[in-house]
C-alpha positions in Angstrom: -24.1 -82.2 53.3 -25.5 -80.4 50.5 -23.9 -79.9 47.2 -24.2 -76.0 47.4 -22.2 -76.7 50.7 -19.3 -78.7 48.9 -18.9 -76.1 46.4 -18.6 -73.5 48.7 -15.6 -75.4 50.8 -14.3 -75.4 47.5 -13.7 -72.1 46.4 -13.3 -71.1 49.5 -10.1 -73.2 49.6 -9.2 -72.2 46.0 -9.6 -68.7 47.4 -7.7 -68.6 50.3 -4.5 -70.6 48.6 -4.9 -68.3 45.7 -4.8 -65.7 47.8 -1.6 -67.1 49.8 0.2 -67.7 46.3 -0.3 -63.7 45.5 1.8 -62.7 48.7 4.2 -65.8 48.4 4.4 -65.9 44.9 8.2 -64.7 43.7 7.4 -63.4 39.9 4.9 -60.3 39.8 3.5 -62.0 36.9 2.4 -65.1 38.6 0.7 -62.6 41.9 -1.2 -61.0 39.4 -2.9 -64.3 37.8 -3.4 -65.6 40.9 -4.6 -62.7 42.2 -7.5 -63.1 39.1 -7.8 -66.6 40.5 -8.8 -65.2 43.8 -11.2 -63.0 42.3 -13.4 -65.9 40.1 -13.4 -68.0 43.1 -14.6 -64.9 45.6 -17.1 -64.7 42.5 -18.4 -68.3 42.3 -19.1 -67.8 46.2 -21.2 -65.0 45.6 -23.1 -66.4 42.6 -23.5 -69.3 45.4 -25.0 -66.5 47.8 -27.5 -65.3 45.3 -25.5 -62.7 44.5 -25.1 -62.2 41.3 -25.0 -58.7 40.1 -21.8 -58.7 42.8 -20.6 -61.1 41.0 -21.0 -60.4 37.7 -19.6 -56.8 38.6 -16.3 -58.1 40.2 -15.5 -60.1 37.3 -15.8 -57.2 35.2 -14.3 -54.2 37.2 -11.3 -56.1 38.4 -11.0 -58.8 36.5 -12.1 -57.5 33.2 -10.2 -54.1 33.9 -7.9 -53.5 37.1 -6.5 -56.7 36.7 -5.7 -56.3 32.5 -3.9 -53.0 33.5 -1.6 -54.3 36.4 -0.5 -57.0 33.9 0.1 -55.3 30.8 2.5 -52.3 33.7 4.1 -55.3 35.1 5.1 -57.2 31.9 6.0 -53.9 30.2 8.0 -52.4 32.9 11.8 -54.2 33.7 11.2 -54.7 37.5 14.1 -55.5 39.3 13.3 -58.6 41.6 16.5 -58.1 43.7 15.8 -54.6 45.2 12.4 -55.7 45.8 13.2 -58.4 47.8 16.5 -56.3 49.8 14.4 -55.1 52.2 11.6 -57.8 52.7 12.8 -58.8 56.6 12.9 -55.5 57.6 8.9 -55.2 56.9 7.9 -58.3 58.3 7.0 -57.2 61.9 5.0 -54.4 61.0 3.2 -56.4 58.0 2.6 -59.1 61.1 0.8 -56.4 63.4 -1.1 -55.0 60.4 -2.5 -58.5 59.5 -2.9 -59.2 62.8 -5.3 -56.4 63.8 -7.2 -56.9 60.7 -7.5 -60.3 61.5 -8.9 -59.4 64.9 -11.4 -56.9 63.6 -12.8 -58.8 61.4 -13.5 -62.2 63.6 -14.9 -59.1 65.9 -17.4 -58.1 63.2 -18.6 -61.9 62.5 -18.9 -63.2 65.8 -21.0 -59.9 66.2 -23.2 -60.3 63.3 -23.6 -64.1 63.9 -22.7 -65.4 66.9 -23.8 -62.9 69.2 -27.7 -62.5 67.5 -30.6 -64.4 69.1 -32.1 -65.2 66.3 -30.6 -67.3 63.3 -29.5 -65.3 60.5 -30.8 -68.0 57.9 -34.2 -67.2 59.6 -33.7 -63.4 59.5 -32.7 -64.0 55.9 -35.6 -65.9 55.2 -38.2 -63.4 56.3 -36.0 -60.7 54.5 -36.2 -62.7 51.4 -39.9 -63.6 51.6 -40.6 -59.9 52.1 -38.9 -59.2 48.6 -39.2 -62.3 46.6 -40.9 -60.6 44.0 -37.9 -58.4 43.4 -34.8 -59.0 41.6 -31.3 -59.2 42.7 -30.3 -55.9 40.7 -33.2 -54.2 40.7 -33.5 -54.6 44.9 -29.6 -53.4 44.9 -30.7 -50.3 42.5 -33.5 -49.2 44.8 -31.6 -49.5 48.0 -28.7 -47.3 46.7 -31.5 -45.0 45.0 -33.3 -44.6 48.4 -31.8 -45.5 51.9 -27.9 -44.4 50.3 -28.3 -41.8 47.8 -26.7 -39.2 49.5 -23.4 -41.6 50.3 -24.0 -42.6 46.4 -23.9 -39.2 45.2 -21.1 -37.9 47.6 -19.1 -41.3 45.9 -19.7 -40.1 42.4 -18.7 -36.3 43.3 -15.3 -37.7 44.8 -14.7 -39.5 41.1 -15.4 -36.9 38.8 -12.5 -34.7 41.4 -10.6 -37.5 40.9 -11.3 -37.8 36.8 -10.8 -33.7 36.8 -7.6 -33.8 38.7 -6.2 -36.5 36.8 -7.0 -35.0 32.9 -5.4 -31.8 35.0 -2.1 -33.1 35.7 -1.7 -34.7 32.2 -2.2 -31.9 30.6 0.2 -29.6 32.1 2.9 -28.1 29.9 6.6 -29.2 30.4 9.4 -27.7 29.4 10.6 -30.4 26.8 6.9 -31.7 26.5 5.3 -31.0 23.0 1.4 -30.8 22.5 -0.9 -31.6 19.5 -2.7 -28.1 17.8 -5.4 -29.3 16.2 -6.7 -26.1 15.6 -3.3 -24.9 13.2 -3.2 -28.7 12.1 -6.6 -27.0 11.0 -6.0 -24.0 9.4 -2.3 -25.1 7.7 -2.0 -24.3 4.1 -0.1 -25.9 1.2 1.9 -22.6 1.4 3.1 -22.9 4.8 4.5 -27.0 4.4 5.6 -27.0 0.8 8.3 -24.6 -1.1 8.5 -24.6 -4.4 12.0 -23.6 -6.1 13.0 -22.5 -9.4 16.4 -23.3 -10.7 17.0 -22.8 -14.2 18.0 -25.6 -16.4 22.0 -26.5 -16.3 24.1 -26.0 -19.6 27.0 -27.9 -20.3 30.3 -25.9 -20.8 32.3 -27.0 -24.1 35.3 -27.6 -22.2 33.2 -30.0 -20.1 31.5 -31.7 -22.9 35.0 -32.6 -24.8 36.7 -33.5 -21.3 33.5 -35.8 -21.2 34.0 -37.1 -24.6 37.4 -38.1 -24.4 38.4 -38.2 -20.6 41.9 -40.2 -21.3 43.2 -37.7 -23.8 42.5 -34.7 -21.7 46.1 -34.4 -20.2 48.1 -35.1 -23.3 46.4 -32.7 -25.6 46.7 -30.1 -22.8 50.6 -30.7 -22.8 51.0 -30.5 -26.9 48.9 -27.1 -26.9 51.3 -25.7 -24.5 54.4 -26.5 -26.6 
């Protein structure tokens, strides 16, 4: 058995308990890091295959991204782990029949692509490879979507910019208790409009004040003697 061989058995293990622990796993904290296990491992296989712009790609999208966001929304938001789990058994049969025909479909499409050809895929590969040797990994994937798939490529980047539009859209719609930023009068403001000034004029003392303020014990008692 060759070494390449070894390492795949292992990742491929890694991936699939990885991948059992994201399902299984009772804290959404601990599905989402295993779920970024699962991803590194899927990526060591396809660095294995030869595949390395895949590879490289899925460590940055997902890891390097989709996975950062589901994090920092799960450990920022106070998920209650009892009303998730209230309803758990009630989803379990249909979960089962979903997983099930996936399951089914996709031993389908390998014992098509594999079993079912009469000649070898490591041979077909072979040929394949010899015929484009001289090419590299990304610039063969580049020239394939650029050619053979441009019109699915473009059609793909049409549906994201709707998707970009439609999201900056909703965002920006004016609620009733929502306040927006004006750059333009942030702009155009003038010291008049933020700052008032206000002139008082200056306070004089009373002479009544100013002897009350001198002697404030004696105020009563020379009160009373004036009076009699």
């Amino acid at each position: 058995m060759e070494f390449t061989t070894v390492l795949f058995y292992i990742f491929a293990a890694l991936l699939t308990v990885s991948g059992l622990k994201v399902i299984t796993s009772r804290n959404p904290v601990g599905a989402a890091l295993f779920l970024v296990l699962a991803f590194f491992n899927a990526a060591a296989i396809w660095m294995l295959l030869q595949a390395e712009f895949l590879a490289i790609l899925l460590v940055l999208v997902y890891v390097g991204a989709v996975m950062v966001l589901f994090l920092f929304v799960v450990m920022m938001l106070d998920i209650n782990l009892d009303i998730l789990r209230k309803d758990f058994r009630r989803f379990v049969p249909m979960a089962t029949l979903v997983g099930a025909i996936i399951v089914i479909e996709t031993a389908l499409i390998l014992w098509h692509g594999y079993g079912a050809t009469t000649t070898p895929v490591h041979d077909l590969a072979a040929s394949v490879a010899g015929a484009t040797s001289a090419m590299p990994n990304t610039r063969l994937i580049g020239k394939v979507i650029y050619t053979d798939y441009i019109f699915a490529f473009e059609i793909a980047g049409l549906v994201l910019l709707v998707a970009i539009i439609a999201a900056v859209a909703l965002t920006a719609r004016q609620g009733k208790d929502s306040k927006r930023q004006r750059v333009s009068q942030q702009v155009k403001v003038r010291r008049e409009d933020r700052v008032r000034l206000v002139k008082m004029p200056a306070e004089k003392v009373l002479p009544e004040a100013a002897a009350s303020e001198a002697a404030p014990g004696n105020t009563g008692a020379g009160t009373v003697g004036n009076k009699a």
